[in-house]
C-alpha positions as CSV (number, residue, x, y, z in Angstrom):
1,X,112.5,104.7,98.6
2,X,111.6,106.7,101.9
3,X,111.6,103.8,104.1
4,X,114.1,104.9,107.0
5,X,113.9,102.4,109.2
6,X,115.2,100.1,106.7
7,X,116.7,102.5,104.3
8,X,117.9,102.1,100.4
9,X,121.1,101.1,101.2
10,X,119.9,97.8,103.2
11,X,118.1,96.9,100.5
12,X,120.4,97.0,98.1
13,X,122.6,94.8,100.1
14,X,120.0,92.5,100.4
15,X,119.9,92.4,96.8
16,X,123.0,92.0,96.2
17,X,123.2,88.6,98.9
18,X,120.0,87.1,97.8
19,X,121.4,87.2,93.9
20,X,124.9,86.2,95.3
21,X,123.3,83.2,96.7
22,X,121.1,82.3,93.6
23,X,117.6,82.8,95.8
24,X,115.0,84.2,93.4
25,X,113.6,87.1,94.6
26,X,111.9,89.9,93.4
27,X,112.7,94.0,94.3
28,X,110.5,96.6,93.4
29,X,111.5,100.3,94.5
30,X,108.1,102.7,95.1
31,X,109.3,106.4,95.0
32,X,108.0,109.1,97.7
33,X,106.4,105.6,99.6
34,X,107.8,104.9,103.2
35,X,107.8,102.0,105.0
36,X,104.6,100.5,106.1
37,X,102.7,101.6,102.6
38,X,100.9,99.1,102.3
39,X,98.0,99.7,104.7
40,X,97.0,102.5,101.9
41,X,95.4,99.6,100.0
42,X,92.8,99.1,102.7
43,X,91.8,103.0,102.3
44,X,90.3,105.1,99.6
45,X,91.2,105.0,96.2
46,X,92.4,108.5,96.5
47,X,94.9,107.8,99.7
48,X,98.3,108.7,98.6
49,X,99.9,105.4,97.9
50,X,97.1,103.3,96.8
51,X,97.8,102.5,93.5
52,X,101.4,101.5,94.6
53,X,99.9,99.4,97.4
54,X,97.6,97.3,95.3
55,X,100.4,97.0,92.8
56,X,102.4,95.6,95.5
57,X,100.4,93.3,96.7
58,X,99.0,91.6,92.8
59,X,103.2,91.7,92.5
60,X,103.4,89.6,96.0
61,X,100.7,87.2,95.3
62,X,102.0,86.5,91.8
63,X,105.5,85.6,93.1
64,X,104.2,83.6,95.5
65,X,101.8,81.7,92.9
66,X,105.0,81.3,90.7
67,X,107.2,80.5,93.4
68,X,104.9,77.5,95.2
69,X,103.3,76.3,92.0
70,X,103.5,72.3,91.9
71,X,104.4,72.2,95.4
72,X,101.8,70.1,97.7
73,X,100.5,71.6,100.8
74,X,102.5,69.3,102.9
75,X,106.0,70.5,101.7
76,X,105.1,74.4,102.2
C-alpha cells in the first residue's frame, strides 16, 4: 500500500475494470511494502518484507497454475 509510483487509487481502478470486464484476477494489498517488494525474497529471511515477498510469489505461481491448467503449451 506504499507503492507511489502506482498508488492505491490506480489499483483500485484497475480492479474495478478488470471485474467490470469479467477477467479473473487476483489483488492482494501488502501494508507498509512499496513498490518493487519483491526483490526482498532473494535476501535474508530477516529483510523487511520477506515473508510478504515469498507470499506473493507462492500467491502468483498458484494463479498462474490455476489460470493455465489444461491449456497446451502451444496455445499459451
Amino acid at each position: 500500500d506504499q507503492d507511489t509510483g502506482a498508488g492505491i487509487d490506480n489499483v483500485e481502478k484497475l480492479r474495478g475494470a478488470l471485474e467490470g470486464a469479467g477477467v479473473e484476477h487476483e489483488f492482494h494489498i501488502y501494508p507498509g511494502l512499496g513498490h518493487g517488494f519483491l526483490k526482498a525474497s532473494l535476501e535474508d529471511s530477516k529483510t523487511p518484507g520477506y515473508e510478504q515477498a515469498c507470499m506473493s510469489w507462492h500467491r502468483t505461481l498458484e494463479f498462474y497454475r490455476r489460470s493455465f491448467a489444461g491449456i497446451p503449451a502451444t496455445a499459451r
